[in-house]
VMD Tcl script that draws the C-alpha trace (Angstrom):
set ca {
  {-14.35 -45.62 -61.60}
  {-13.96 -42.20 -62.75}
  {-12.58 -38.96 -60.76}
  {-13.25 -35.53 -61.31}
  {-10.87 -33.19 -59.93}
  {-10.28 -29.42 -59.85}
  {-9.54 -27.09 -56.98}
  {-7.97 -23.82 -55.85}
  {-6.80 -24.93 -53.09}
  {-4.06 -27.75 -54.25}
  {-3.18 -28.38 -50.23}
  {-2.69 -32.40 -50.23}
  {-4.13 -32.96 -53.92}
  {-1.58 -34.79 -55.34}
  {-1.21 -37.56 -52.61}
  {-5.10 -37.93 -52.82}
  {-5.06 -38.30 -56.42}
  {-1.94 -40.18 -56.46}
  {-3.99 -42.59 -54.27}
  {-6.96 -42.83 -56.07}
  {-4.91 -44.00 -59.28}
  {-2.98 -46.57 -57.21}
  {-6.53 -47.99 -56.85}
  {-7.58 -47.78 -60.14}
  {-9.17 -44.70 -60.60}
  {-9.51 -42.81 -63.69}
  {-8.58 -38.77 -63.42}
  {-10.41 -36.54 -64.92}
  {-8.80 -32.79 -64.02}
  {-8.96 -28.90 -65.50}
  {-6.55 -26.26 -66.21}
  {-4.27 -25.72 -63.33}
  {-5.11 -28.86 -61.41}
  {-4.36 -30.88 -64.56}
  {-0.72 -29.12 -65.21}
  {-0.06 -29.90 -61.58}
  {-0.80 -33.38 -61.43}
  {1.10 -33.91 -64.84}
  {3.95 -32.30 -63.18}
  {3.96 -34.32 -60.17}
  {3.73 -38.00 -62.69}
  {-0.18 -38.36 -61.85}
  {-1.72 -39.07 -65.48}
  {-4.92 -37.88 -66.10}
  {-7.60 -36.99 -68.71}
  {-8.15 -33.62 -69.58}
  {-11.87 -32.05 -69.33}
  {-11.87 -31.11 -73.22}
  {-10.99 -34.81 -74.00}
  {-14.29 -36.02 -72.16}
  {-16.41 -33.43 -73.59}
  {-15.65 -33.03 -76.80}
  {-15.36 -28.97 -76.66}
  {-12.36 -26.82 -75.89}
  {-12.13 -24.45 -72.93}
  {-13.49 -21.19 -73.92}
  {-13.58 -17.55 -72.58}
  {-10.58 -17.42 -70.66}
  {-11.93 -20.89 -68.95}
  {-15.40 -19.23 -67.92}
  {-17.01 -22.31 -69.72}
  {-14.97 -25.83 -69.31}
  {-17.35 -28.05 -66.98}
  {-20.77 -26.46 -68.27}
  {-21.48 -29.47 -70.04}
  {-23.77 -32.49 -70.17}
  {-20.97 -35.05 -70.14}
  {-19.79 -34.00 -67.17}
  {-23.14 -33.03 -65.31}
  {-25.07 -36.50 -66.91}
  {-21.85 -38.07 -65.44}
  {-22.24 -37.20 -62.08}
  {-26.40 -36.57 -61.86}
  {-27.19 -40.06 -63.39}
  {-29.30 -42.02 -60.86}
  {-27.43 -45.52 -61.13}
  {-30.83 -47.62 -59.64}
  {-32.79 -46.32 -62.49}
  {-32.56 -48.05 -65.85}
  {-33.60 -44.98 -67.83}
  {-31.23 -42.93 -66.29}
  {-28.19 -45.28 -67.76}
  {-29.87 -46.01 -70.62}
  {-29.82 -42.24 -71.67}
  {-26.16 -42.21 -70.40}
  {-25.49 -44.61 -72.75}
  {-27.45 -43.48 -76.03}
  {-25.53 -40.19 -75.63}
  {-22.23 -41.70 -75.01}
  {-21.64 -40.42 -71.36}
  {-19.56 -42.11 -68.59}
  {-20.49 -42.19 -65.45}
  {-18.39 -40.14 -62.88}
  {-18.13 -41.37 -59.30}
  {-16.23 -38.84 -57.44}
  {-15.92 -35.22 -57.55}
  {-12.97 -33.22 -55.80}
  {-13.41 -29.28 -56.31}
  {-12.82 -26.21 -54.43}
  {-13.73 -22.88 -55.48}
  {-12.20 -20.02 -56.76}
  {-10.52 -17.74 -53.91}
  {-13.52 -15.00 -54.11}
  {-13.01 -14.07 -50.10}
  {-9.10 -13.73 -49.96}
  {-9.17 -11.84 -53.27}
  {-11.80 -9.09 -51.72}
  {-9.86 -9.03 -48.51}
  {-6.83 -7.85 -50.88}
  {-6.13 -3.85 -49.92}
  {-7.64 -2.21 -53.42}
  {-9.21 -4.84 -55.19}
  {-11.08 -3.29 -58.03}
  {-14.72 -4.89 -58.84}
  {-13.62 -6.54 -62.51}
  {-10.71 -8.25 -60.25}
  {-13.52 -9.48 -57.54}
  {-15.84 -10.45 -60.43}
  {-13.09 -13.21 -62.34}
  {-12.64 -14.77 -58.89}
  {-16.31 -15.86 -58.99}
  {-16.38 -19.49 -59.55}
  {-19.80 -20.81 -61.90}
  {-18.69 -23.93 -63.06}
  {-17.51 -25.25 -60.05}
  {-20.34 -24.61 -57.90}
  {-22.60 -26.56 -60.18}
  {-19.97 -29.14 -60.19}
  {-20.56 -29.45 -55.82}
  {-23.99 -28.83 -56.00}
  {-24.94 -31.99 -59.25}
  {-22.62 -34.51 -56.53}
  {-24.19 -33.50 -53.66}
  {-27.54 -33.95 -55.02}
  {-26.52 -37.31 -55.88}
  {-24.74 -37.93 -52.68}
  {-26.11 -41.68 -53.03}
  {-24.42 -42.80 -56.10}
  {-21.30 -39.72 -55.95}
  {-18.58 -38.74 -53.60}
  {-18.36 -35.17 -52.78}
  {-14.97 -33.64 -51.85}
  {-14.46 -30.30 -50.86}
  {-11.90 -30.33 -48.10}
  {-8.38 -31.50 -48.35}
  {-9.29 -32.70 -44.43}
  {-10.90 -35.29 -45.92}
  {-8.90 -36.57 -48.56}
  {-6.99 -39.48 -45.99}
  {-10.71 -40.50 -44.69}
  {-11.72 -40.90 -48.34}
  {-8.78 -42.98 -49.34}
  {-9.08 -45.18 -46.23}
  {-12.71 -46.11 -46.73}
  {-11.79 -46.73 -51.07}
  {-8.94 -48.65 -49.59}
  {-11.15 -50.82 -47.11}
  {-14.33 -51.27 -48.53}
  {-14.11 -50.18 -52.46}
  {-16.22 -47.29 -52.18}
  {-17.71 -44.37 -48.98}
  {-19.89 -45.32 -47.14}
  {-23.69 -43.54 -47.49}
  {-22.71 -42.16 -43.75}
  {-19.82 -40.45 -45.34}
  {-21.37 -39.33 -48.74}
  {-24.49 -37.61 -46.42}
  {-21.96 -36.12 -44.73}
  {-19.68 -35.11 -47.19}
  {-22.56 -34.06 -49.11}
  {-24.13 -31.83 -46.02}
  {-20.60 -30.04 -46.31}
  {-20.13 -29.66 -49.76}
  {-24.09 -27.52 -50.02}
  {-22.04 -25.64 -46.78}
  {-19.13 -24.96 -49.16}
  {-21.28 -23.84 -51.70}
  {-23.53 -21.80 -49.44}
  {-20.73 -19.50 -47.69}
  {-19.16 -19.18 -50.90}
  {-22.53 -17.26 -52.26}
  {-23.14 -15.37 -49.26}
  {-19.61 -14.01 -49.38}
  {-20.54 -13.31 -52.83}
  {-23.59 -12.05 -52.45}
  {-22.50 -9.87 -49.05}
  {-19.80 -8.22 -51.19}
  {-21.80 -7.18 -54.33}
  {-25.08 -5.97 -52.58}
  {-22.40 -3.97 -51.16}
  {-21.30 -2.34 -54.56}
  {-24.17 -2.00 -55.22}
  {-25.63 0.02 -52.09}
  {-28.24 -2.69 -50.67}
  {-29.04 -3.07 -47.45}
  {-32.33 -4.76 -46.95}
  {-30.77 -7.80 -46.39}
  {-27.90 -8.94 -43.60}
  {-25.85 -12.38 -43.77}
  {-23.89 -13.94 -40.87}
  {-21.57 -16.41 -41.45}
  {-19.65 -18.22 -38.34}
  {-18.32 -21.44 -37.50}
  {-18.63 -23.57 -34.54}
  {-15.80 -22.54 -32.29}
  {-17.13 -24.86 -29.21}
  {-19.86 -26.23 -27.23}
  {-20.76 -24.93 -24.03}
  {-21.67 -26.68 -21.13}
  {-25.35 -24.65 -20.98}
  {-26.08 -21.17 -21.23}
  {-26.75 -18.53 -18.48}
  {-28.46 -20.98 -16.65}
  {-28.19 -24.83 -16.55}
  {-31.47 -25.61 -17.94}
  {-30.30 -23.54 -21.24}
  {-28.64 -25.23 -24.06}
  {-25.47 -23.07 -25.77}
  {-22.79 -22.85 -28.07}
  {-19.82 -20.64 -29.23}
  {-19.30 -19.45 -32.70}
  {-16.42 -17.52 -34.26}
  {-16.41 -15.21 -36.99}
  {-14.83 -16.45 -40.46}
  {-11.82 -13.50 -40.06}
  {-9.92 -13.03 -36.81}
  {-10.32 -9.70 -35.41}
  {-8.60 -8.19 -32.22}
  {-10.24 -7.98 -28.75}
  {-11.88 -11.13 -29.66}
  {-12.53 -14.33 -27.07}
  {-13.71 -16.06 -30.23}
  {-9.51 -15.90 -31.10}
  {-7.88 -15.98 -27.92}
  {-5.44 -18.65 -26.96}
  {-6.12 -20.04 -23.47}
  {-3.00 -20.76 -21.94}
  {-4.56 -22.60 -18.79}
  {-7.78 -23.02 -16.45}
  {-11.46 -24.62 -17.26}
  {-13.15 -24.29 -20.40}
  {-14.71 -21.23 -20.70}
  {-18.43 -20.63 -19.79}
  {-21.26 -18.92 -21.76}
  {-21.49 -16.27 -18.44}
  {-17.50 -16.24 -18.70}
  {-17.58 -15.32 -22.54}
  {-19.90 -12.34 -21.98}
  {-18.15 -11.29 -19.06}
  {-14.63 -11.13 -20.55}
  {-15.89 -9.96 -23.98}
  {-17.07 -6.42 -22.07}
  {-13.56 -6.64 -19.99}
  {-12.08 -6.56 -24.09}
  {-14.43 -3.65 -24.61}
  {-13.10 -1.48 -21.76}
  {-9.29 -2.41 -22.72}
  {-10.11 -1.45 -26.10}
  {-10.68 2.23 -25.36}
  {-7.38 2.78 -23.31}
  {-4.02 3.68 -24.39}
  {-2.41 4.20 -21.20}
  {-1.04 1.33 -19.40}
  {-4.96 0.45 -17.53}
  {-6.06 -2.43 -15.56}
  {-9.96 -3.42 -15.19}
  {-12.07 -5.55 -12.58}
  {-15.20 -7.07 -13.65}
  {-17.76 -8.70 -12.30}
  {-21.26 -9.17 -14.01}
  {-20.34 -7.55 -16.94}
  {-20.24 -4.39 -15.42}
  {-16.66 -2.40 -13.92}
  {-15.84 -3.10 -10.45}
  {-12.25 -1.54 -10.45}
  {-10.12 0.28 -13.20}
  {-7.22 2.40 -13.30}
  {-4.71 3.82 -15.34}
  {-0.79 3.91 -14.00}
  {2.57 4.51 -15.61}
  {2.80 1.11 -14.91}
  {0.89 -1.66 -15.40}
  {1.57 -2.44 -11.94}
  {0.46 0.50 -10.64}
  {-2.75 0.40 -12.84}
  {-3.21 -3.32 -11.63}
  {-2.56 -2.26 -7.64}
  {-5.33 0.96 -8.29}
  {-7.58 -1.24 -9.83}
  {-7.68 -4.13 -6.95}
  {-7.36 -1.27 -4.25}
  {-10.89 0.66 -6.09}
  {-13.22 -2.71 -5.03}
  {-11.36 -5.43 -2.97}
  {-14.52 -7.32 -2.19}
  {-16.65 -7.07 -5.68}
  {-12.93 -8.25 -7.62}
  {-13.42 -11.81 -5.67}
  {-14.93 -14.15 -8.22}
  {-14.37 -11.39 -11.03}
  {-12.54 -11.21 -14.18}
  {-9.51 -9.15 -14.70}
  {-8.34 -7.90 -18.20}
  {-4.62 -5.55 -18.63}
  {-3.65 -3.72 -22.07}
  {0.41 -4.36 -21.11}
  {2.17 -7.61 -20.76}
  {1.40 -9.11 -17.59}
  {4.15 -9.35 -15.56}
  {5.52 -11.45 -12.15}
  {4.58 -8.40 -9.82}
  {1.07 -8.36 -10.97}
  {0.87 -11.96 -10.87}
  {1.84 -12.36 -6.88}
  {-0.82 -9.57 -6.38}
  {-3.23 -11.59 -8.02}
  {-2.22 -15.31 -6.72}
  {-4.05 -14.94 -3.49}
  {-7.40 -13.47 -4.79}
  {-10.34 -16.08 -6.20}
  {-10.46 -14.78 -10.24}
  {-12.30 -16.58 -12.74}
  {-10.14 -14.92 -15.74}
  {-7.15 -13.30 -16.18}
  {-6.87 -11.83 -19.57}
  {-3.73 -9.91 -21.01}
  {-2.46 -9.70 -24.84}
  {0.90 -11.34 -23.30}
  {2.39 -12.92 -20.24}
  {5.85 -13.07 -19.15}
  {6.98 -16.60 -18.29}
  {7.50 -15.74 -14.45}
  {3.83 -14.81 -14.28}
  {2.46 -17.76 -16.06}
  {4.91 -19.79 -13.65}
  {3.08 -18.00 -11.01}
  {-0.30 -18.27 -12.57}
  {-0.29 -22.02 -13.15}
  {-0.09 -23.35 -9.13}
  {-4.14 -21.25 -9.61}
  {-5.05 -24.84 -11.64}
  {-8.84 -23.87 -12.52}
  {-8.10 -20.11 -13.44}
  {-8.71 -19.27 -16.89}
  {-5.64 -17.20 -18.29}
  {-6.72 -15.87 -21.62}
  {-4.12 -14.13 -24.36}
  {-5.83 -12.07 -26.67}
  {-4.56 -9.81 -29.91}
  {-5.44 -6.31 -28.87}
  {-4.16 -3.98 -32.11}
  {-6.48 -1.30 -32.66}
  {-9.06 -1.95 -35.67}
  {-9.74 0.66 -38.44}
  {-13.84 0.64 -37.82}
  {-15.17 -0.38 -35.59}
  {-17.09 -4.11 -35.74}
  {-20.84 -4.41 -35.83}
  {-22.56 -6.16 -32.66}
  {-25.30 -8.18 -33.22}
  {-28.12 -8.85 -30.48}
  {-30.65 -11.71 -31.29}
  {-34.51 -10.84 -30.18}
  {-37.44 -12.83 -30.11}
  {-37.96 -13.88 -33.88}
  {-35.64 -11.24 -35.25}
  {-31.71 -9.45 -34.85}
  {-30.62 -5.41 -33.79}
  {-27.25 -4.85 -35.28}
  {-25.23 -1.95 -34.42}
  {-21.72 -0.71 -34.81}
  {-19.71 -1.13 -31.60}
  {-19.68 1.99 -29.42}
  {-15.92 2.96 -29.96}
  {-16.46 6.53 -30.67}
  {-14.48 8.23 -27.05}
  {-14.50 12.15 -26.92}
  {-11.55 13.41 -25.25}
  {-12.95 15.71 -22.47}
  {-11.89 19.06 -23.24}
  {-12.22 22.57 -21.20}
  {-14.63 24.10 -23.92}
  {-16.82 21.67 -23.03}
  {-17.62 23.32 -19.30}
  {-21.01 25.01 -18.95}
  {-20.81 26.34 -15.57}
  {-19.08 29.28 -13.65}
  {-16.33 27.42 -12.09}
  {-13.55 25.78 -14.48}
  {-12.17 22.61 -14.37}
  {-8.58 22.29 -13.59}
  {-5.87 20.16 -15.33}
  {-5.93 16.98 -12.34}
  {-10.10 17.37 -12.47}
  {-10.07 17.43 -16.46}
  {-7.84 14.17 -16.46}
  {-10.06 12.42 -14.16}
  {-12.97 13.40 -15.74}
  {-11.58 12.26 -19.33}
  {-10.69 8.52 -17.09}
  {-14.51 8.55 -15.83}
  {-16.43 9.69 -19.08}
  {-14.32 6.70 -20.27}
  {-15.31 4.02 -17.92}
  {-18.65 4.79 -17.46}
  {-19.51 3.90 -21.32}
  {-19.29 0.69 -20.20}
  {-21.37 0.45 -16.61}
  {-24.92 -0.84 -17.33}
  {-27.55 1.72 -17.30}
  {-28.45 4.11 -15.51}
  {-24.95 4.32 -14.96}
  {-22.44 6.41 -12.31}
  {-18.60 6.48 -12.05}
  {-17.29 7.91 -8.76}
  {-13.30 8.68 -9.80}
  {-10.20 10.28 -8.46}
  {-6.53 10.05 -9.66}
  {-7.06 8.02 -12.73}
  {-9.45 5.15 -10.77}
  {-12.87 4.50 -9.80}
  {-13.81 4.71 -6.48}
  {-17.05 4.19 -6.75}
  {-19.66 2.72 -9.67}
  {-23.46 2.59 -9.77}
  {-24.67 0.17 -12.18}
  {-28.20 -1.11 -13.94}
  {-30.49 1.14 -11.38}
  {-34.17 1.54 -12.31}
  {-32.96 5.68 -11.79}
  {-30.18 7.74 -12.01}
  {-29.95 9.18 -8.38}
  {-30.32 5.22 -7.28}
  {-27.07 5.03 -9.38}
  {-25.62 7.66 -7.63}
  {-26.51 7.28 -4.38}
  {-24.57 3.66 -4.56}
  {-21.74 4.87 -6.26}
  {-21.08 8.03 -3.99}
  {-21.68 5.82 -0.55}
  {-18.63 3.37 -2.01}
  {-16.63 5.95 -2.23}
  {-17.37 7.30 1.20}
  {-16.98 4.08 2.91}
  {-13.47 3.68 1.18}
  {-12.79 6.75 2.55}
  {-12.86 9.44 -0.16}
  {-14.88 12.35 0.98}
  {-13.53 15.08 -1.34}
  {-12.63 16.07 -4.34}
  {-14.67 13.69 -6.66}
  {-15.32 13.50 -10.11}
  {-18.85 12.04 -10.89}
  {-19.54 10.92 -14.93}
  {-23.11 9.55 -15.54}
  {-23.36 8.12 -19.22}
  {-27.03 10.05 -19.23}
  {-28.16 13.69 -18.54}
  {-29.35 14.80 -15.60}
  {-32.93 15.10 -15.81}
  {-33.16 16.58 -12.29}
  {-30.38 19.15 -10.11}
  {-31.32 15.93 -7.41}
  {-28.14 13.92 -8.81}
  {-26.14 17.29 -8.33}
  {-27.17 18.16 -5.02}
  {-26.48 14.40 -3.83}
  {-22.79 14.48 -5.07}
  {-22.17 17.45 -3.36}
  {-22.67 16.04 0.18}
  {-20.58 13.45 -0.32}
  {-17.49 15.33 -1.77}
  {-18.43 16.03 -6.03}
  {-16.14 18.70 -6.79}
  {-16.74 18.12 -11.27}
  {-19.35 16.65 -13.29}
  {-19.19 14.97 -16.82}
  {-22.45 14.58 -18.48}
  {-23.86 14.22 -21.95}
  {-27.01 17.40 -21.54}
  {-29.75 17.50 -23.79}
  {-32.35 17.24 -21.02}
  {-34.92 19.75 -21.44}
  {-33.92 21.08 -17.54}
  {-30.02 21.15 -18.44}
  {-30.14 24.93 -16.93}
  {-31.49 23.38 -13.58}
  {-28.57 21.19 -13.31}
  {-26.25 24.12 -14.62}
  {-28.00 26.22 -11.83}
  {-27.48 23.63 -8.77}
  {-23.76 23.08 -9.82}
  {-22.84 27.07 -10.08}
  {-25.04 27.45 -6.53}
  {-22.95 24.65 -5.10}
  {-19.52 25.20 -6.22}
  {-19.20 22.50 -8.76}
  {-17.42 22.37 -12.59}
  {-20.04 20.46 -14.88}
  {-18.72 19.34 -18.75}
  {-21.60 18.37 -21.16}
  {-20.19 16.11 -24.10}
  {-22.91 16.54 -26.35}
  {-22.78 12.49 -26.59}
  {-24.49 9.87 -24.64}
  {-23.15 6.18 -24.14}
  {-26.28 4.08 -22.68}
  {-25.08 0.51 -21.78}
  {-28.77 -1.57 -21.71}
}
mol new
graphics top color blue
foreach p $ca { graphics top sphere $p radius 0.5 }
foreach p [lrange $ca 0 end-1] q [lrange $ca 1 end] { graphics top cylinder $p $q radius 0.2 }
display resetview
């Protein structure tokens, strides 16, 4: 039985081959993998001995050769198939173990040039994988040093894999072969200015119990590199497994953390803000948040920028949370945590990314991709378009409202004052339904002046204006651009009230 070995990545090789020789194999190996072995007392035959032909070209040609591909293609049940193996003097080889070149760590590199990205593109190796998983049923196809001990054991047992293992092995190996090419591919069509095409790649992270509903089938994937604000890299420290509604809920709790600096606390429930403040404390972001919405926090999620401490933790103990997500804890508060058995306490990296990540939205028979809304205007005084000016308190709530209502589902209304929400209005079929909901929150919690209002739309009426005013609207935040912007700019200067326009929108469908 014959061997053919070369990889990359040498984790666990030289056990594996040393095992395959202990039961009688024959190794064939290439370049690198050969010096290693030799080094390590594994004996082996080098490629150019089985094919006749030196490696050429700096070792772009080594493998592209008939006595290695006949070796591994031949068909063993069919007599013409061996008897041409044997006119042309060609052994038969029975298992292959390659990797590929490192093509996606050498483009992650900071300043790889293209001739750099270009050597690290395996061709030999690939058609290596691809000729032994063709012929799964006569060759064993090793790609992953995870399977190097349940290769060995099965040799070991029963003389050879078993088909069950070589059609799976096989399955993984065209897997291998596949992400390598669409890494490839992805990074070149890049160069190269193409667009017209768009390739995913993402592994099975876990299986969900069903989807939004039970009748709905689900699963969780993970991107190939770890990126920050992620639930698809989070370590859960305690609590259930995670739901498909608790995955979209905490992934737009990440999205609001991600676009504060300040030590900032947010409620959620539905996706949507229910609570969120900033402090100069975590504590006393934590203690705004809870007091902005004690009723819609019950059965919400919770997500801090700061380390979560013990003081937080007692103020959450006696409140029904689903999540609790932070990018630390301190012991005390996961002591504290852990007598809530079922609660979900999520740690997640949250260091700021240099562009911001695509989202991708899947639509009957087709996929919208977009880059993540993290573009957040600071709300300045030139931005005012009406008579009265805003003052310092009213331009810092207005900056903390412009920057929570990004996130409130359309038509969407944040009711604020010192740094929190009072009030939100979320997913209304119109804008003054929005506001209407938001403002009468606020009211009943007992805030009846000096309001900031931020819609994450214009204004297409002065009806929106004239409603915040009774209930206390002292400044407005709005994008404009609605072709009656000087009605709204008209109601506001009649009724006392500083209005901003951005000049940017941030609709949450």
């Amino acid at each position: 039985m014959r061997a053919l070995v070369s990889v990359s990545d040498k984790t666990g090789l030289v056990p594996f081959v040393q095992g395959l020789c202990d039961l009688g194999w024959t190794i064939i190996a290439t370049g690198g993998t050969q010096r290693l072995l030799e080094q390590s007392g594994v004996k082996t035959v080098g490629i150019s001995e089985v094919t006749g032909f030196p490696e050429i070209l700096d070792g772009r040609v080594k493998t592209l050769h008939p006595k290695v591909h006949g070796g591994i293609l031949a068909r063993r049940e069919l007599p013409e198939h061996m008897a041409t193996l044997a006119e042309q003097g060609i052994e038969t080889i029975d298992l292959v173990c390659v990797n590929l070149y490192p093509f996606r760590q050498t483009i992650a590199k900071p300043g790889v040039s293209l001739p750099e990205a270009i050597e690290n593109i395996d061709i030999g190796g690939p058609s290596m994988v691809r000729s032994a998983a063709k012929n799964w049923r006569d060759v064993t196809i090793v790609c992953d040093p995870a399977d190097y001990d349940g290769v060995l054991e099965e040799l070991r047992a029963a003389g050879k894999t078993s088909d069950e293992t070589r059609l799976r092995l096989s399955a993984k190996a065209y897997t291998h072969t596949a992400e390598y090419d669409m890494c490839i591919a992805g990074y070149m069509r890049a160069q190269a200015g193409l667009n017209e095409k768009l390739f995913l790649e993402y592994d099975l992270k876990q299986g969900l119990r069903y989807g939004e509903n039970p009748h709905q089938a689900a699963k969780f994937y993970a991107a190939m590199q770890p990126a920050p604000y992620s639930l698809a890299f989070a370590r859960q420290i305690q609590g259930k497994e995670l739901s498909y509604n608790n995955i979209q809920d905490a992934n737009a709790a990440l999205n609001v953390l991600r676009d504060f600096d300040k030590p900032f606390c947010v409620a959620l429930k539905h996706m949507n803000p229910c609570g969120a403040a900033v402090g100069e404390t975590i504590e006393q972001a934590w203690q705004a948040a809870y007091e902005a919405d004690k009723v819609s926090i019950y059965g919400g999620i919770v997500g801090v920028n700061r380390t979560l401490t013990a003081e937080v933790a007692l103020g959450m103990k006696p409140i029904f949370l689903e999540i609790v997500i932070a990018p630390s804890f301190t012991p005390e508060a996961l002591e504290i945590l852990s007598a809530k058995k079922n609660l979900r306490v999520l740690e997640v990296p949250m260091e700021r990314e240099a562009a911001a990540p695509m989202q991708y939205v899947g639509v009957n028979g087709g996929m919208l991709a977009q880059s993540l809304d993290t573009a957040m205007e600071a709300i300045k005084p030139e931005m005012c378009v009406t008579k009265v000016k805003p003052t310092a308190a009213q331009l810092a709530d207005l900056d903390f409202g412009w920057r929570i209502v990004k996130h409130i589902k359309s038509n969407a209304i944040a009711v604020v004052r010192d740094n929190h929400t009072i009030g939100v209005g979320a997913g209304q079929t119109n804008r003054v339904g929005s506001a209407e909901i938001a403002l009468k929150q606020a009211q009943a919690a007992g805030f009846t002046e000096g309001l900031v209002l931020a819609s994450d739309g214009f204004l297409p009426f002065d009806d929106t204006v004239a409603l915040a005013a009774q209930y206390g609207v002292t400044a407005i935040v709005q994008p404009g651009g609605s072709i009656r912007d000087a009605d709204a700019i008209a109601k506001a200067d009649e009724l006392g009230i500083t209005m901003l326009f951005t000049g940017v929108r941030h609709f949450k469908h």
